[in-house]
N, CA, C and O atoms as CSV, one atom per row, in Angstrom:
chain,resi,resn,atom,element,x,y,z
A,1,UNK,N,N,-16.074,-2.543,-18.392
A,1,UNK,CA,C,-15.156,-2.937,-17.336
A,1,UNK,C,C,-15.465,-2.117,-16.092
A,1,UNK,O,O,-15.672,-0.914,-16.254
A,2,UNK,N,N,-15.517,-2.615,-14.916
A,2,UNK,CA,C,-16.257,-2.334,-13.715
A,2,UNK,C,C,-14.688,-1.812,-12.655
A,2,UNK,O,O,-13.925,-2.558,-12.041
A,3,UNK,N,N,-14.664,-0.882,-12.730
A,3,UNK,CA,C,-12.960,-0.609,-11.876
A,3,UNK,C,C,-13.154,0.339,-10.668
A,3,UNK,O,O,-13.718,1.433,-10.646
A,4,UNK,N,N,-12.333,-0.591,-9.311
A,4,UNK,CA,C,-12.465,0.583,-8.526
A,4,UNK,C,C,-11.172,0.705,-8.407
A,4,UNK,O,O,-10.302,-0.093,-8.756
A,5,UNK,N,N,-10.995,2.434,-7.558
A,5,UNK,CA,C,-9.671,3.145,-7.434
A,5,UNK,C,C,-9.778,3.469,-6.550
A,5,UNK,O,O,-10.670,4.266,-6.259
A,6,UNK,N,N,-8.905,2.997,-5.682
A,6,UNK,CA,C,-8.548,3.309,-4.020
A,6,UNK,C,C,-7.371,4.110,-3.593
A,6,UNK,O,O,-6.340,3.470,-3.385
A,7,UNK,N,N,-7.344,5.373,-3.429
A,7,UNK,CA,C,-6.597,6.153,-2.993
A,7,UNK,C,C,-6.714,7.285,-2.180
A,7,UNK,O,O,-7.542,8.124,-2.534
A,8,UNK,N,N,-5.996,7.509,-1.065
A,8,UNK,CA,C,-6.367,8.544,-0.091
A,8,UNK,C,C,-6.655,10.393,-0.330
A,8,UNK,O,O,-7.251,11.343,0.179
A,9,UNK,N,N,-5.800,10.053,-1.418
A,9,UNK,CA,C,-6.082,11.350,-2.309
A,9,UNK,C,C,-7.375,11.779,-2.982
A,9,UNK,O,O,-7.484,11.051,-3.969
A,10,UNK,N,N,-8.111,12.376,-2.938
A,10,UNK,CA,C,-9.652,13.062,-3.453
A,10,UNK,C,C,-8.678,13.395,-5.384
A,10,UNK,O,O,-8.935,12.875,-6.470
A,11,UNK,N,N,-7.474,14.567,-4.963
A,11,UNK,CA,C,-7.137,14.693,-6.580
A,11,UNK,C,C,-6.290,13.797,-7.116
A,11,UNK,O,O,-6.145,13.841,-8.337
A,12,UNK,N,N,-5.486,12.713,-6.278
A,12,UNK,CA,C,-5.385,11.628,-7.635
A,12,UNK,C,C,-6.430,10.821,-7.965
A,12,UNK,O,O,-6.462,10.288,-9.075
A,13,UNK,N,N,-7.603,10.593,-6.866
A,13,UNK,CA,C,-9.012,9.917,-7.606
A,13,UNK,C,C,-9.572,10.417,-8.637
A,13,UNK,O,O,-9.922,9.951,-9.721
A,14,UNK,N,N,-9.614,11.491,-8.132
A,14,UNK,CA,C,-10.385,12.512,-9.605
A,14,UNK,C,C,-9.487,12.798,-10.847
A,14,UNK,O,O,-9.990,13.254,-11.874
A,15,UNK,N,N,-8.000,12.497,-10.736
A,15,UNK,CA,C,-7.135,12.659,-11.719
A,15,UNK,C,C,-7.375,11.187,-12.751
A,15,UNK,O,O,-7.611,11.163,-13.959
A,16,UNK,N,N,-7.247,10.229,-11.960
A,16,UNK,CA,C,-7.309,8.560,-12.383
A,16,UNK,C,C,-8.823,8.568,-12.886
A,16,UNK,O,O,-8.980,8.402,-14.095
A,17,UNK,N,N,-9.749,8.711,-12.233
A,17,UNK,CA,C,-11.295,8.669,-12.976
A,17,UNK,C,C,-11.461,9.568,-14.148
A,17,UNK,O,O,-12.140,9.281,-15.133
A,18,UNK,N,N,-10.617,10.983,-13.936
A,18,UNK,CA,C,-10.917,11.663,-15.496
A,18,UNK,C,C,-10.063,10.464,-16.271
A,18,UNK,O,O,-10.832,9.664,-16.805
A,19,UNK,N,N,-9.126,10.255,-16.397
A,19,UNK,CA,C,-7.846,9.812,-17.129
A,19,UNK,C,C,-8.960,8.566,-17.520
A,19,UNK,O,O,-9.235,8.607,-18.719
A,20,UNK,N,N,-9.734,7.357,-16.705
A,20,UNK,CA,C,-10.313,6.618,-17.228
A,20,UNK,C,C,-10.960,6.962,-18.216
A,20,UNK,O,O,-10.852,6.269,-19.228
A,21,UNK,N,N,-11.788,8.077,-18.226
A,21,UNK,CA,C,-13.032,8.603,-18.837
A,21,UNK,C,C,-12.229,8.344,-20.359
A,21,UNK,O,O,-12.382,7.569,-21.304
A,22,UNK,N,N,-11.615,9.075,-20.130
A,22,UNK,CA,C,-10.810,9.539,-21.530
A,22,UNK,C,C,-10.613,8.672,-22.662
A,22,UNK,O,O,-10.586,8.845,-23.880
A,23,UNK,N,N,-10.439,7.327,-21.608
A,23,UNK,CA,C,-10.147,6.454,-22.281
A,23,UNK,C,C,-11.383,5.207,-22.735
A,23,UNK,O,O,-11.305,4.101,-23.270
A,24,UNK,N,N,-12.313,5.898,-22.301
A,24,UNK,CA,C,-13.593,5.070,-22.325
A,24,UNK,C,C,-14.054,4.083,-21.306
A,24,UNK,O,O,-14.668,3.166,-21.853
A,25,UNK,N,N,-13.964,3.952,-19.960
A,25,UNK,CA,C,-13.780,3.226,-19.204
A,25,UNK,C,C,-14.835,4.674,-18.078
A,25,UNK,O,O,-14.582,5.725,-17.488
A,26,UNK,N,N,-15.854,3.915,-18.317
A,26,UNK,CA,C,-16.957,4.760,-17.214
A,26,UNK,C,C,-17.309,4.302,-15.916
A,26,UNK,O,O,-17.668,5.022,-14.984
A,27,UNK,N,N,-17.185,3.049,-15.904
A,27,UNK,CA,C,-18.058,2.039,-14.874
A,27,UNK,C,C,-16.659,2.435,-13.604
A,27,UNK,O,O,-15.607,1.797,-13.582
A,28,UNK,N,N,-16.935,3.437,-12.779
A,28,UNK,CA,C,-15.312,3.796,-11.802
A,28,UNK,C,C,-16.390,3.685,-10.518
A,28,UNK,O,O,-17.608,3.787,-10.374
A,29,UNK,N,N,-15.296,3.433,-9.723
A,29,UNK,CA,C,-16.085,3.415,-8.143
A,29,UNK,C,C,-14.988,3.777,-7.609
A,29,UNK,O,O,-13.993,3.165,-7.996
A,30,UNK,N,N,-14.791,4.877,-6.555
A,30,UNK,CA,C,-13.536,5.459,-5.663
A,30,UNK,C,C,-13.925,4.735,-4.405
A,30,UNK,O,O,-15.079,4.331,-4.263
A,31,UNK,N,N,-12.776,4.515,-3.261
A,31,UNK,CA,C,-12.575,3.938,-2.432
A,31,UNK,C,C,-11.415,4.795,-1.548
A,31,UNK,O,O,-10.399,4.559,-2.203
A,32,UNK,N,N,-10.959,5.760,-0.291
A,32,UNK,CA,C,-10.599,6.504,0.261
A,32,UNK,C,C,-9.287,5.976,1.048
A,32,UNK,O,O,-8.282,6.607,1.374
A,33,UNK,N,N,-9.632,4.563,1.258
A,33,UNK,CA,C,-8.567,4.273,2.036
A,33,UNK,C,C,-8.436,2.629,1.533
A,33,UNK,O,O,-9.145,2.271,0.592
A,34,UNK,N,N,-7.581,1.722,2.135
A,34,UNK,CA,C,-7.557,0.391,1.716
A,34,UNK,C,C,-8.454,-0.525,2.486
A,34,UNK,O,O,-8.549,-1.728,2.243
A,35,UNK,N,N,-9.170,0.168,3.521
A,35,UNK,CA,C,-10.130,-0.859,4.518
A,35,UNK,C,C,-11.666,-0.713,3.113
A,35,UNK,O,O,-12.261,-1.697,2.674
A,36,UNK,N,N,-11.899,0.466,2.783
A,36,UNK,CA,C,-12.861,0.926,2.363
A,36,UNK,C,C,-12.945,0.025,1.444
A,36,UNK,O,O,-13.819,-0.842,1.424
A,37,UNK,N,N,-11.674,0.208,0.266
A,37,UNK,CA,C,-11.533,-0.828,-1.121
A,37,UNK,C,C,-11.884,-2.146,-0.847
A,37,UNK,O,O,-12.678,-2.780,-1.543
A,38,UNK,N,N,-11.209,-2.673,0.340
A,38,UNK,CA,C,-11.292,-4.223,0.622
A,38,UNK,C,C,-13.023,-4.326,1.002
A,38,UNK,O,O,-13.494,-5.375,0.563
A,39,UNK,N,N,-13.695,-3.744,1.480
A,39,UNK,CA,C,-15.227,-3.585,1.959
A,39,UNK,C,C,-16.493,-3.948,0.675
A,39,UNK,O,O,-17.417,-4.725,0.437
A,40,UNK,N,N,-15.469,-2.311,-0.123
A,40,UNK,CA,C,-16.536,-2.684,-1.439
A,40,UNK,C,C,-15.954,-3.479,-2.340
A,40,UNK,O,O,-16.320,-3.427,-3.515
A,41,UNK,N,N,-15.004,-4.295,-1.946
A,41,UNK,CA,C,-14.873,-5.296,-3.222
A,41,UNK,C,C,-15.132,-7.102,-2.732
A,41,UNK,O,O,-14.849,-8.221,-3.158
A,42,UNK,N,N,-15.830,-6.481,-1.608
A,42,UNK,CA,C,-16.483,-8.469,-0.818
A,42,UNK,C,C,-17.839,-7.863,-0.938
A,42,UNK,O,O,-18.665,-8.775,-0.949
A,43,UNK,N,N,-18.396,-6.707,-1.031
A,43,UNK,CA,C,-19.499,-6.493,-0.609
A,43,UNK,C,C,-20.382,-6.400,-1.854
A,43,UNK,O,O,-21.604,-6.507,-1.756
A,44,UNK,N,N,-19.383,-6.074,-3.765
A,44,UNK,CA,C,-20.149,-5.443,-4.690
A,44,UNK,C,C,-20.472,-7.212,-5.692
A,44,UNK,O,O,-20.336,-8.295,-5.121
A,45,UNK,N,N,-20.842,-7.098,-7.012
A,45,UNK,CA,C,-21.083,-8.071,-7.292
A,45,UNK,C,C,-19.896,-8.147,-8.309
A,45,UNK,O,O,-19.874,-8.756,-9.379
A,46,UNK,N,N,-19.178,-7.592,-7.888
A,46,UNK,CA,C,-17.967,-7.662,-8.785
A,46,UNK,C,C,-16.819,-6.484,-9.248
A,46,UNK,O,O,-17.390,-5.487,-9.692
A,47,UNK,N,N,-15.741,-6.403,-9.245
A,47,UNK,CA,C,-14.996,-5.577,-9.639
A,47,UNK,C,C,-13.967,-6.145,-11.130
A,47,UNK,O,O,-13.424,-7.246,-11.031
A,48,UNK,N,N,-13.823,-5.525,-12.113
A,48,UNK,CA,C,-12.915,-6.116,-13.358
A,48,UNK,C,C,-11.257,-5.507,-12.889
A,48,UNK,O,O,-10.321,-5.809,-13.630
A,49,UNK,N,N,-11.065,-4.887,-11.980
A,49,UNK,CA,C,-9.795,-4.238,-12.177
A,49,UNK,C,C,-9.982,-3.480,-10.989
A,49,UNK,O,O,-11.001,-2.887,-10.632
A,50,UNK,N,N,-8.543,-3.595,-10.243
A,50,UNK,CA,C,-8.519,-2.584,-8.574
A,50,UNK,C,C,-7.303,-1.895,-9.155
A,50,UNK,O,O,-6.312,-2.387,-9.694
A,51,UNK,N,N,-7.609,-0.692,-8.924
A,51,UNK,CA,C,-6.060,0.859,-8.866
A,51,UNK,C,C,-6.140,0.947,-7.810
A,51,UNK,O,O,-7.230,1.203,-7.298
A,52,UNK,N,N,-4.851,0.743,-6.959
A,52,UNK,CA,C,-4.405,0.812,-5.692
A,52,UNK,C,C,-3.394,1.394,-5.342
A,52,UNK,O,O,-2.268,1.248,-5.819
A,53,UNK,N,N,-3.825,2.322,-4.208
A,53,UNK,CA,C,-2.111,3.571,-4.162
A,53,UNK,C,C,-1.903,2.275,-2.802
A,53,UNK,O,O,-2.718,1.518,-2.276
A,54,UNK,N,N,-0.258,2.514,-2.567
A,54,UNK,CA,C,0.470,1.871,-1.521
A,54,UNK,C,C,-0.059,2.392,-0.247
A,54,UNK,O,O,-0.357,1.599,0.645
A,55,UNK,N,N,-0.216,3.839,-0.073
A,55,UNK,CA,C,0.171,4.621,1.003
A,55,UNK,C,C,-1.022,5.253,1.212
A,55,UNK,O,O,-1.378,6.385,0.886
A,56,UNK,N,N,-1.864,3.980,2.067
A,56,UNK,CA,C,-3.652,4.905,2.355
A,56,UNK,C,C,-3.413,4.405,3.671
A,56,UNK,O,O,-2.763,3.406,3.979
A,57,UNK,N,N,-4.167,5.423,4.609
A,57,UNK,CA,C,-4.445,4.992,5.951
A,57,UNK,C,C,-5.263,3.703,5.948
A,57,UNK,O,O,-5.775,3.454,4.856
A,58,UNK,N,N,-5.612,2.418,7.386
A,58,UNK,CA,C,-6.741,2.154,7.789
A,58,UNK,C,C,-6.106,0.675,7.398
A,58,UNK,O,O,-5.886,-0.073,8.351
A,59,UNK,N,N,-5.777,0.166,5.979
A,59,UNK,CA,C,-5.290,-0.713,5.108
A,59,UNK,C,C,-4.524,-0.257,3.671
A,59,UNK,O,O,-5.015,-0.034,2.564
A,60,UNK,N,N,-2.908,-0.201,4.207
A,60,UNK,CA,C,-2.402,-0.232,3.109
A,60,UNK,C,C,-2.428,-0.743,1.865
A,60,UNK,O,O,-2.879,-1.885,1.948
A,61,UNK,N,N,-2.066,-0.352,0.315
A,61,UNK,CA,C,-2.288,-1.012,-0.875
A,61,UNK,C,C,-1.596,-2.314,-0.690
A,61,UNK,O,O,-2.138,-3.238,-1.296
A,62,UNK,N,N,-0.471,-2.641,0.036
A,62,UNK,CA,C,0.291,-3.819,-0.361
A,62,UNK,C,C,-0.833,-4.973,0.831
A,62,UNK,O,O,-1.196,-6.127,0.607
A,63,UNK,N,N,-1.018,-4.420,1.608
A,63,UNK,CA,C,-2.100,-5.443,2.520
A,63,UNK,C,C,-3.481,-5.620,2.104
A,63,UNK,O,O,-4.322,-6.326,2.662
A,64,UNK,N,N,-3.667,-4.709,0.779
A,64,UNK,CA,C,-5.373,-4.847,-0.125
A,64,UNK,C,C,-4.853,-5.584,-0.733
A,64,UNK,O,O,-5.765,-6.336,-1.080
A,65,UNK,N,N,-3.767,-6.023,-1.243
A,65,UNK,CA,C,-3.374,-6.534,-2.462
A,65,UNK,C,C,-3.236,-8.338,-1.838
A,65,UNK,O,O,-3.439,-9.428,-2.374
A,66,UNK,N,N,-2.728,-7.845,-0.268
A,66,UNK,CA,C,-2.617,-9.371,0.570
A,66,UNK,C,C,-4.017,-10.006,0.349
A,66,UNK,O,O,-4.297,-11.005,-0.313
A,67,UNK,N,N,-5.015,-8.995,1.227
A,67,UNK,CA,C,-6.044,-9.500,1.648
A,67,UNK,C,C,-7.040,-9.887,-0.009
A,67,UNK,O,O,-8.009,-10.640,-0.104
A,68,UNK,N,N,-6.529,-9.266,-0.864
A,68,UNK,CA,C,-7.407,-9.845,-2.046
A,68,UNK,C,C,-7.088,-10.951,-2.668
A,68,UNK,O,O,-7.986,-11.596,-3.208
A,69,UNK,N,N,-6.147,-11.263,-2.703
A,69,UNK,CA,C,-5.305,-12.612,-2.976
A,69,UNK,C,C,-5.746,-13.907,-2.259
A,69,UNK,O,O,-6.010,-15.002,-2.757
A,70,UNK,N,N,-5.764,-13.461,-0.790
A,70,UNK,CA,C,-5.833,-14.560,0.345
A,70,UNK,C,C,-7.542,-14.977,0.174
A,70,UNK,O,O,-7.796,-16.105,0.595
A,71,UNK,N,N,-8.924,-14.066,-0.486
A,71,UNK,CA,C,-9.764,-14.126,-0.592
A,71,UNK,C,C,-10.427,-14.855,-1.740
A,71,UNK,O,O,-10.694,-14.086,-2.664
A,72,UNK,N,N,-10.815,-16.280,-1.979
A,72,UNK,CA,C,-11.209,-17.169,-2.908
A,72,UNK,C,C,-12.192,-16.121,-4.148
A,72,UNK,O,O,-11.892,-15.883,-5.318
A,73,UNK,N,N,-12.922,-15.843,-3.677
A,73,UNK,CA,C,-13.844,-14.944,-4.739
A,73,UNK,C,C,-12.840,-13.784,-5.284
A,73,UNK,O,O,-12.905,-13.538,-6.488
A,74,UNK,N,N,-12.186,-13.267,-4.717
A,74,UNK,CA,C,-11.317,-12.001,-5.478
A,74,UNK,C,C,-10.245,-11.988,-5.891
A,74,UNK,O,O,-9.742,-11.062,-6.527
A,75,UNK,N,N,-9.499,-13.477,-5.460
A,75,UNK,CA,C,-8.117,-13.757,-6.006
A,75,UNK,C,C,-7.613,-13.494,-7.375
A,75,UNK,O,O,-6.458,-13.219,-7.702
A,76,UNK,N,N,-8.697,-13.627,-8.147
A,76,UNK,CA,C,-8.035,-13.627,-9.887
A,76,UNK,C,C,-8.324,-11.910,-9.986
A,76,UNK,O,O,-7.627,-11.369,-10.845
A,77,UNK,N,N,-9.082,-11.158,-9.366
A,77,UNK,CA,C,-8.877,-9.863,-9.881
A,77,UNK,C,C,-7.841,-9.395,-10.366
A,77,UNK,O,O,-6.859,-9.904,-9.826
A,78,UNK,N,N,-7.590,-8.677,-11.119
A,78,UNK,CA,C,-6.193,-7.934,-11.689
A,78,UNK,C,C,-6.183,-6.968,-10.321
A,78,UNK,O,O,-7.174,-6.694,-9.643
A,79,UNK,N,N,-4.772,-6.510,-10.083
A,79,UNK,CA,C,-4.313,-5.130,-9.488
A,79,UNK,C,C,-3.380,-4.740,-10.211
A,79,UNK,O,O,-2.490,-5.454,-10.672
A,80,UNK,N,N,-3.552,-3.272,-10.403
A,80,UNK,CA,C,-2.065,-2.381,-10.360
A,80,UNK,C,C,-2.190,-1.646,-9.650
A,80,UNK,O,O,-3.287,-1.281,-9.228
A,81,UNK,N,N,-1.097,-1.200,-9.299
A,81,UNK,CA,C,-0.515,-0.524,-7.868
A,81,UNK,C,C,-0.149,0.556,-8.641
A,81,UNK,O,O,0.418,0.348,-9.714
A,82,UNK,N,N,-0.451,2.002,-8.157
A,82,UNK,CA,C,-0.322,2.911,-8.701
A,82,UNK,C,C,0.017,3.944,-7.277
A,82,UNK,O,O,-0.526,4.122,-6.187
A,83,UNK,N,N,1.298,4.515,-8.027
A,83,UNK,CA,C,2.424,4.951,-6.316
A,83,UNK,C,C,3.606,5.591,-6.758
A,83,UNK,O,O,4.300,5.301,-7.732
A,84,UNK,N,N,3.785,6.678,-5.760
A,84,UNK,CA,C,5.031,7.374,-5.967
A,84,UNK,C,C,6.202,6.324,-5.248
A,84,UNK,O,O,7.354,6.601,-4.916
A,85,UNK,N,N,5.684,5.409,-5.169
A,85,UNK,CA,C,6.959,4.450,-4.634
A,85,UNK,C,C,8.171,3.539,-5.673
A,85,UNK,O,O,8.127,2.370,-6.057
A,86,UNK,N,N,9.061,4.453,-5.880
A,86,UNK,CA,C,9.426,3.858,-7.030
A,86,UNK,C,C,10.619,2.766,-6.977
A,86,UNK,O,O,10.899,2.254,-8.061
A,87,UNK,N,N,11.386,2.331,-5.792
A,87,UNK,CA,C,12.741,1.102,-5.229
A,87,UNK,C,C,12.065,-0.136,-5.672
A,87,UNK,O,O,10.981,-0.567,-5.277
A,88,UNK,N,N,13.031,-0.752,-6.736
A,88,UNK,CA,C,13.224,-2.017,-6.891
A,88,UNK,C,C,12.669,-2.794,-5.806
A,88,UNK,O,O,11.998,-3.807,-6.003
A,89,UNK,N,N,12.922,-2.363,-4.746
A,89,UNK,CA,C,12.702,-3.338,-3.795
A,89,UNK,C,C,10.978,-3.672,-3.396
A,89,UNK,O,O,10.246,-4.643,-3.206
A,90,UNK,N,N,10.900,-1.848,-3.423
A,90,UNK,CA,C,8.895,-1.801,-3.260
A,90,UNK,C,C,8.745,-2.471,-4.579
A,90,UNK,O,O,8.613,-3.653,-4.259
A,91,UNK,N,N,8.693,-2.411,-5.744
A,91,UNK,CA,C,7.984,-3.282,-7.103
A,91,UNK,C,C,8.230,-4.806,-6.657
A,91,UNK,O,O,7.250,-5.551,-6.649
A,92,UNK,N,N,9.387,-5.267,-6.316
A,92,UNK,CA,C,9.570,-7.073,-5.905
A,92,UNK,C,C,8.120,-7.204,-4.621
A,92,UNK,O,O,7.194,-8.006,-4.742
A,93,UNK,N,N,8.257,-6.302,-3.580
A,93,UNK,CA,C,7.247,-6.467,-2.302
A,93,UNK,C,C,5.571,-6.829,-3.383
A,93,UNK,O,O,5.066,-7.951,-3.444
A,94,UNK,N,N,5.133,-5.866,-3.943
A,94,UNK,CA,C,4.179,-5.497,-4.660
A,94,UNK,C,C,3.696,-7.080,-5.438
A,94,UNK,O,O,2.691,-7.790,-5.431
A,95,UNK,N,N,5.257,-7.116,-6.166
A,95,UNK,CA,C,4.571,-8.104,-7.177
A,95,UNK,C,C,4.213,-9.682,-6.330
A,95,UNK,O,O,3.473,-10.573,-6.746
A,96,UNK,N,N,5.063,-9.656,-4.940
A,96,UNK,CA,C,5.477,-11.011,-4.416
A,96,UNK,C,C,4.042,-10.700,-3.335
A,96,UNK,O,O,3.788,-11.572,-2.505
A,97,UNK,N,N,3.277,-9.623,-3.386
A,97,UNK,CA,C,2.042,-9.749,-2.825
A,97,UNK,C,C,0.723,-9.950,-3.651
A,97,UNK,O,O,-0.468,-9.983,-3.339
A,98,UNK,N,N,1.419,-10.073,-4.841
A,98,UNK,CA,C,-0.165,-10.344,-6.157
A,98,UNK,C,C,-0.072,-9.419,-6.820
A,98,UNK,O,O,-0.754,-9.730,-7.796
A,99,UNK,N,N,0.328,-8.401,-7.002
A,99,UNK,CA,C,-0.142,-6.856,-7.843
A,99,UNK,C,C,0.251,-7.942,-9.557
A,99,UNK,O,O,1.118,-8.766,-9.847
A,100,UNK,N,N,-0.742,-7.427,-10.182
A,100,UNK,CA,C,-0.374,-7.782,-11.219
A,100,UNK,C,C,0.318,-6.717,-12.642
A,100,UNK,O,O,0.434,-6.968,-13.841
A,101,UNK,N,N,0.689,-5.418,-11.776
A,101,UNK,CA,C,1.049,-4.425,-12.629
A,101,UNK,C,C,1.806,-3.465,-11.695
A,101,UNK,O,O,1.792,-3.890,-10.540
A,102,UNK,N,N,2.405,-2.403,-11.828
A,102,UNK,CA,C,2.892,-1.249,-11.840
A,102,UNK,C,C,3.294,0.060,-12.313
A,102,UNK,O,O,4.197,0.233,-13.132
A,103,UNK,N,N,2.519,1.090,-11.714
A,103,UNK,CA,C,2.577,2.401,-12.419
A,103,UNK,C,C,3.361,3.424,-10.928
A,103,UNK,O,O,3.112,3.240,-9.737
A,104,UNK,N,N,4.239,4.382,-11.473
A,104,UNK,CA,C,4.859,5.113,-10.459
A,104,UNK,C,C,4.391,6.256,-11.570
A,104,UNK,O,O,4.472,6.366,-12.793
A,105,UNK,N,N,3.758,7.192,-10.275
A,105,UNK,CA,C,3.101,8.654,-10.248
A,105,UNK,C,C,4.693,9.509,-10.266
A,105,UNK,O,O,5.743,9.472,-9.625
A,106,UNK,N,N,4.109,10.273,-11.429
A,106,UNK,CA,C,3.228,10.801,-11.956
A,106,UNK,C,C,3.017,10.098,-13.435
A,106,UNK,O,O,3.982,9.407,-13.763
A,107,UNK,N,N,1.984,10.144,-14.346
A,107,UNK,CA,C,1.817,9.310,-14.885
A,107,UNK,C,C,0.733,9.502,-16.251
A,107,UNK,O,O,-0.223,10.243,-16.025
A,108,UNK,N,N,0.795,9.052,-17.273
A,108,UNK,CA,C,0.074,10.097,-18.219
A,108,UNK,C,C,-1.120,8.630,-18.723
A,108,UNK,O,O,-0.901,7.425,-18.603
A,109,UNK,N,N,-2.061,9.158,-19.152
A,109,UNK,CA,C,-3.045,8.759,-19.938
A,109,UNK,C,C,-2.711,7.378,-21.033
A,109,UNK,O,O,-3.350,6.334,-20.905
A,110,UNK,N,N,-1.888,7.502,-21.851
A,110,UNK,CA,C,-1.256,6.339,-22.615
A,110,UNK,C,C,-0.555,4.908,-21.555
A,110,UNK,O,O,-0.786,3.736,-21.852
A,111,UNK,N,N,0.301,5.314,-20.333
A,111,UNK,CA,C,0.925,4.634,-19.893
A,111,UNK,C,C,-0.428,3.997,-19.003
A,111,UNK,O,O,-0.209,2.855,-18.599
A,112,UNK,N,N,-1.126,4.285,-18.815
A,112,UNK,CA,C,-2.179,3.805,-18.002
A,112,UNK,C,C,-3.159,2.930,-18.731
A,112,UNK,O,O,-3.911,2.092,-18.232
A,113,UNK,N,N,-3.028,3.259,-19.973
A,113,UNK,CA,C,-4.069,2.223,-20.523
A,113,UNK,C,C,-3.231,1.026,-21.376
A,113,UNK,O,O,-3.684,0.077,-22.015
A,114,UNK,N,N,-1.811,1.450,-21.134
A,114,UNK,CA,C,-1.010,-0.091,-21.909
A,114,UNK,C,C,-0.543,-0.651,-20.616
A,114,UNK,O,O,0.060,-1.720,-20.523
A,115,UNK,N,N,-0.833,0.074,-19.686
A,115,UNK,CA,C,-0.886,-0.656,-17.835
A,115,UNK,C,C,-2.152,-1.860,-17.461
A,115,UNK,O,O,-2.244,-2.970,-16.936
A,116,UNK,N,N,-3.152,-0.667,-18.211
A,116,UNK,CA,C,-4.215,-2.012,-17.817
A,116,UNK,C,C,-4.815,-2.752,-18.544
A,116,UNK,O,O,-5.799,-3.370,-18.139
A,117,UNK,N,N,-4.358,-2.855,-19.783
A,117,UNK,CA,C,-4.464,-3.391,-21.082
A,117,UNK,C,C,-3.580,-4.863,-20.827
A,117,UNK,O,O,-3.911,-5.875,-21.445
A,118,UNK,N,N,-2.634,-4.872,-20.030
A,118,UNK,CA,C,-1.237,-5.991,-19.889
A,118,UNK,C,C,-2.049,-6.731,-18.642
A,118,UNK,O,O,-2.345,-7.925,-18.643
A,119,UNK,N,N,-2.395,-5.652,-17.419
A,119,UNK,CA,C,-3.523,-6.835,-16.369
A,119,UNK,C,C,-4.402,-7.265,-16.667
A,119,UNK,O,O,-4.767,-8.138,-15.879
A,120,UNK,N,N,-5.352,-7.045,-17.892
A,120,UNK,CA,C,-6.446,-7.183,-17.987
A,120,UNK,C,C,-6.890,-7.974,-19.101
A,120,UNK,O,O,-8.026,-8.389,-19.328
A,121,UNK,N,N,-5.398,-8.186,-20.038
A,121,UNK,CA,C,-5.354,-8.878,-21.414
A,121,UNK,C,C,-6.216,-8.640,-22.478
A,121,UNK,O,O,-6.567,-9.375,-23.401
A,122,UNK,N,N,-6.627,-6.973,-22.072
A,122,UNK,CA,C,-7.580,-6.407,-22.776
A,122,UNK,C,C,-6.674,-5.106,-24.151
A,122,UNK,O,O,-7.366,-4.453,-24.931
């Protein structure tokens, strides 16, 4: 499974890529902001799964989540949104923009892989 993780954070990237490892999931590509994610995911030959924080400069997660949706080739990708944003109201925004999951930070190793186990029907 081919996954990138887009977050402005250097240590929740490196927190989320160990946490993949762990779980057997090697194939990771980081992405810094949401312009970056949206770049390498028209530009690569494919992504199986986007981790997307809400709150990146350049292009927010909920407008990666727009712009991947609105995009014929990337529409069926899975997303989960992975965010200290935790209001009812942000999860309705999220889901009513495509996210096909939700994880609120902080967040352990198990909950992450029955997170992307449910987007991924894996």
């Amino acid at each position: 499974m081919k996954i990138l993780v887009a977050d402005d954070s250097q240590t929740t990237r490196k927190i989320m890529v160990q946490m993949l490892a762990e779980l057997g999931m090697h194939s990771v590509e980081e992405a810094t902001d949401g312009q970056q994610a949206l770049d390498r995911l028209q530009s690569a030959d494919g992504f199986d799964l986007l981790l997307t924080d809400w709150n990146m400069p350049n292009l927010s997660g909920l407008d990666l989540a727009l712009a991947v949706r609105a995009d014929e080739r990337l529409m069926a990708l899975p997303i989960l949104m992975v965010t200290t944003r935790s209001m009812q109201k942000d999860i309705l925004a999220a889901m009513k923009a495509g996210v096909n999951g939700y994880i609120t930070k902080p967040f352990d190793a198990p909950t992450l892989q029955t997170k992307i186990a449910r987007v991924t029907s894996r």
